[in-house]
C-alpha positions in Angstrom: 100.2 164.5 158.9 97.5 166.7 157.3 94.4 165.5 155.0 96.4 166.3 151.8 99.2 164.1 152.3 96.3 161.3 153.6 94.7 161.4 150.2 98.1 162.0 148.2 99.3 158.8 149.7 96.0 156.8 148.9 96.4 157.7 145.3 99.8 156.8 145.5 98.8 153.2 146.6 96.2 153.3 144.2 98.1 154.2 141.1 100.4 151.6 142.5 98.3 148.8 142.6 96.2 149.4 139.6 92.7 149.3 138.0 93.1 145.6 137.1 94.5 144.5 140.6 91.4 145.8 142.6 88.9 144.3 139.9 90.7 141.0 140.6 90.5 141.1 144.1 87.0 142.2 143.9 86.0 138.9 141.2 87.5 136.7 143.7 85.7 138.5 146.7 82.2 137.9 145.4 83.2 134.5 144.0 84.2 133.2 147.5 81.1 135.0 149.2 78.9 133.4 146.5 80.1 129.7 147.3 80.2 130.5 151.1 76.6 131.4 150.3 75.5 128.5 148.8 77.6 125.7 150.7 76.6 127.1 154.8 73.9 124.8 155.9 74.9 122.0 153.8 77.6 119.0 154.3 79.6 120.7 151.9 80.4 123.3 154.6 81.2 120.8 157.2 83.8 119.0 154.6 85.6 122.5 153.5 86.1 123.2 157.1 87.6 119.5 157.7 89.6 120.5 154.3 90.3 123.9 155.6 91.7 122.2 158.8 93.9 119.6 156.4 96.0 122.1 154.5 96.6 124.0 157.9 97.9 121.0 159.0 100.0 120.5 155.8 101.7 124.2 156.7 102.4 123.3 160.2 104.5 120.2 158.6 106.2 122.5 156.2 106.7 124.8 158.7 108.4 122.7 161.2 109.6 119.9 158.7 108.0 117.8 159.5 109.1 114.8 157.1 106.8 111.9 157.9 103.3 114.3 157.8 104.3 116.1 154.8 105.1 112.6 152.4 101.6 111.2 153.9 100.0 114.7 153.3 101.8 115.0 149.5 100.8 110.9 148.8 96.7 112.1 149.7 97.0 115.2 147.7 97.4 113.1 144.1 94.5 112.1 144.5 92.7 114.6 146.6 90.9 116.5 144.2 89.5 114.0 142.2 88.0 112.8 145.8 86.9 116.1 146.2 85.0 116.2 143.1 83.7 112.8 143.8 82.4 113.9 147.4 81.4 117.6 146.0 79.1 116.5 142.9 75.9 117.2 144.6 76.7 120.5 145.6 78.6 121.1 142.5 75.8 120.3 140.2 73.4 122.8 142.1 76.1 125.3 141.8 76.0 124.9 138.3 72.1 124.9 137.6 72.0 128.1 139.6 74.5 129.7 137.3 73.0 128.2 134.2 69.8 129.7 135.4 70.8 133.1 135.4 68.7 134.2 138.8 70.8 137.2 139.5 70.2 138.5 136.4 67.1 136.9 135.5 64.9 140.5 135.6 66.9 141.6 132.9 65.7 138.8 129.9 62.4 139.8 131.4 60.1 140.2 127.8 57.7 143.5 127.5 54.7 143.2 125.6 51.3 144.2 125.8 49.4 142.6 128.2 45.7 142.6 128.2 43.3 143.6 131.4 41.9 140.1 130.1 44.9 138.3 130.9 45.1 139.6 134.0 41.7 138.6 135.1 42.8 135.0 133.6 45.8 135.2 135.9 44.3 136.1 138.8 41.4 133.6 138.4 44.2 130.7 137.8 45.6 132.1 141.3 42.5 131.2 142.9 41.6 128.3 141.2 45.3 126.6 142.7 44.1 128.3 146.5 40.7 126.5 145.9 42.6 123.3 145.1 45.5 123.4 147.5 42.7 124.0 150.4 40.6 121.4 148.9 43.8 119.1 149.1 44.4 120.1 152.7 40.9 119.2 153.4 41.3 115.7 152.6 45.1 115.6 153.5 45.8 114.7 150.3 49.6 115.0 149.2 50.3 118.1 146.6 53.3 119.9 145.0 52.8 122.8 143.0 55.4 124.7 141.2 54.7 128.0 140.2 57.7 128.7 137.4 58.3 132.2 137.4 61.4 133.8 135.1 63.4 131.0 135.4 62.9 128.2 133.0 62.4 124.7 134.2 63.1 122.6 131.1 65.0 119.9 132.4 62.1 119.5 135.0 59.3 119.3 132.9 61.0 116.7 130.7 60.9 114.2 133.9 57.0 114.9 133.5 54.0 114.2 131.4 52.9 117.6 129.3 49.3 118.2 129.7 49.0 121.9 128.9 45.2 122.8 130.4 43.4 125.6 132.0 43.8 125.7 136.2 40.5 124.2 137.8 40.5 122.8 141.7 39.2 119.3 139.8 41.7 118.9 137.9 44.5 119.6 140.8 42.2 117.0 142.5 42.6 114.8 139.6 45.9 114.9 139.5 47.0 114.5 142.8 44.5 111.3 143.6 46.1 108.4 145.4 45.1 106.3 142.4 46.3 108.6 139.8 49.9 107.9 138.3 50.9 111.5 138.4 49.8 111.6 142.1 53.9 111.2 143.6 54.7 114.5 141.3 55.0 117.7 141.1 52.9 120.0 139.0 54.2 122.8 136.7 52.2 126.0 135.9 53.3 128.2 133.5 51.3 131.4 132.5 48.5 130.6 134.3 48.1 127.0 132.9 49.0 124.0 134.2 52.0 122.8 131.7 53.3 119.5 133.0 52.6 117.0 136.1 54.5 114.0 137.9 57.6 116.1 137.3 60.7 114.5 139.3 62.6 117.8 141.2 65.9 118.1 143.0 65.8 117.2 146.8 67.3 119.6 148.5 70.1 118.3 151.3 69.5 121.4 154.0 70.8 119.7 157.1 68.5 122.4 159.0 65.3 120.5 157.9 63.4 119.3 160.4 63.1 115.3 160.7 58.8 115.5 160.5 59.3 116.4 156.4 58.7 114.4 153.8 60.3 114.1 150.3 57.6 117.0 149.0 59.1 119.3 151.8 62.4 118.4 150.7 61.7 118.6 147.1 60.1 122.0 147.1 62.9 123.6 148.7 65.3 121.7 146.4 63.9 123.4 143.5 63.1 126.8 145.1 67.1 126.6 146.1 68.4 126.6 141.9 65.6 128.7 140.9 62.9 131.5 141.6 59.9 129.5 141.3 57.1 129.4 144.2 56.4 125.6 145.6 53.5 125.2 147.4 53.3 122.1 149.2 50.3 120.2 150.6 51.5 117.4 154.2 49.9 114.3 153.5 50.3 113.2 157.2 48.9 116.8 158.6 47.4 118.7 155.8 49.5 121.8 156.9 49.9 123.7 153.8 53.5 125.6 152.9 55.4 127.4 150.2 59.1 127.4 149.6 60.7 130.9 148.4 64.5 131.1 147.6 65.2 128.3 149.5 63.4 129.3 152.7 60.0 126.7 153.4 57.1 128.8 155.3 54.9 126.3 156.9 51.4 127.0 158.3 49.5 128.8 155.3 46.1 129.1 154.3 44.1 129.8 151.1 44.2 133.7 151.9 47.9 134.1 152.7 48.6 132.0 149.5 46.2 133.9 147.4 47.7 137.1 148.5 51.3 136.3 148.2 51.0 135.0 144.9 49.4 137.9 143.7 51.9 139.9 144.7 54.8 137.8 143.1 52.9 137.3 139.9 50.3 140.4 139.7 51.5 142.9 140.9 54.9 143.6 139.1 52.5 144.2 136.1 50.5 146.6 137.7 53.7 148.4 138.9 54.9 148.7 135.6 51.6 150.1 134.1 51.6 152.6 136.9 55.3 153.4 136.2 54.4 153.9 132.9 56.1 151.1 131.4 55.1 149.7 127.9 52.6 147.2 128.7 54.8 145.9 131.9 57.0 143.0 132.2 55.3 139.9 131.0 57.2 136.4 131.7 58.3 134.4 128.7 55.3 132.3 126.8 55.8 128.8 126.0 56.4 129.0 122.5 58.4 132.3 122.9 
């Protein structure tokens, strides 16, 4: 068979299966890698593969009429997938936020404007003011969330909080995370540089790979780094061992400079990137009242 009749019969195939066909097959493709995704490495996964293992059993019965497994089997499946939606809400709900959130496309509704060597300086001194008062927390061993919100919004977070929209100074992190203070238990959003709301309530997240020695901060701050693109930074209470969660990944053992630096370089630097690329003024995250 030579090369031409190799390519005349793939464009046969293709003609015969069609434009539509193949962008079906590739929607369903990414759909089912997506929810693999997201599922792996939570009890979700364990409970498709037990569901996976149920409907196998189901074709055996049909297979090999099997009368007795196939009534039980039809009985549980009227009422299956209300079960299912039952036992699923948890993952289902974070499934949901992460669509409603837009993260894979979130670069696009980035907003250009002018932005200011000023501001920069501003943002950059608001980076080290939160290294100066997540070390100071470590220090004392005093229990801290931070949430950095990046393009992502965080509304339905911040309405679990209490607004205080103020400038970034290691007192008032100190402030707000005292054991006396009613904001302490917490997290902290910052927004812009400023710190926009605190004792914000976030979404644990139920990683069955997280070690036992984690508290509900841990948990929380990879909850919310798993629905969204924000930076947590998390201060142990027990240890004082400072962390950050990224895109659902917790990176335990930091200090001021490694903090410092990689938040400049999620929050600084793509400005500077898009001044040197010649970009109008650079990508600037959404304002508040934008």
């Amino acid at each position: 068979m030579s090369f031409s009749d190799i390519v005349g019969r793939l464009s046969n195939i293709m003609q015969s299966v069609g434009f539509a066909d193949i962008l079906d097959i590739a929607i369903i493709s990414v759909v089912i890698y997506y929810v693999l995704n997201m599922l792996k490495k939570t009890r979700a996964f364990q409970l498709m593969i037990g569901v996976g293992i149920f409907f196998a059993v189901y074709i055996v019965a049909i297979t090999f009429k099997l009368k007795a497994t196939t009534f039980l089997i039809d009985t549980l499946l009227q009422v299956g997938l209300i079960a299912l939606l039952v036992v699923f809400q948890p993952e289902l709900r974070r499934a949901l936020e992460q669509v409603g959130s837009l993260n894979m496309f979130s670069r696009s509704y980035m907003r250009r404007r002018t932005y200011e060597d000023r501001e920069v300086e501003q943002l950059r001194k608001a980076i080290a003011a939160i290294c100066d008062g997540v070390e100071r927390m470590s220090e004392k061993q005093t229990g801290a969330l931070i949430v950095m919100e990046n393009f992502n919004r965080l509304e339905s977070v911040k309405m679990s909080g209490t607004p205080v929209n103020a400038d970034i100074t290691p007192e008032l992190i100190g402030t707000i995370f005292y054991d006396g203070s009613p904001l302490h238990d917490g997290a902290v959003v910052v927004h812009q540089g400023r710190i926009t709301h605190a004792g914000c309530v976030l979404p644990l997240s139920d990683n069955l790979e997280i070690s036992k020695e984690m508290g509900t901060r841990h948990r929380a701050a990879l909850g919310i780094s798993e629905v969204s693109d924000v930076i947590a930074l998390v201060v142990s209470e027990e240890t004082g061992t400072i962390s950050y969660a990224k895109n659902g990944v917790l990176r335990r053992n930091q200090d001021r400079h490694s903090i410092y630096e990689m938040l400049t370089k999620e929050f600084v630097q793509p400005i500077i990137d898009a001044r040197d690329k010649g970009v109008a003024g650079g990508f600037l995250r959404r304002k508040n009242d934008e």
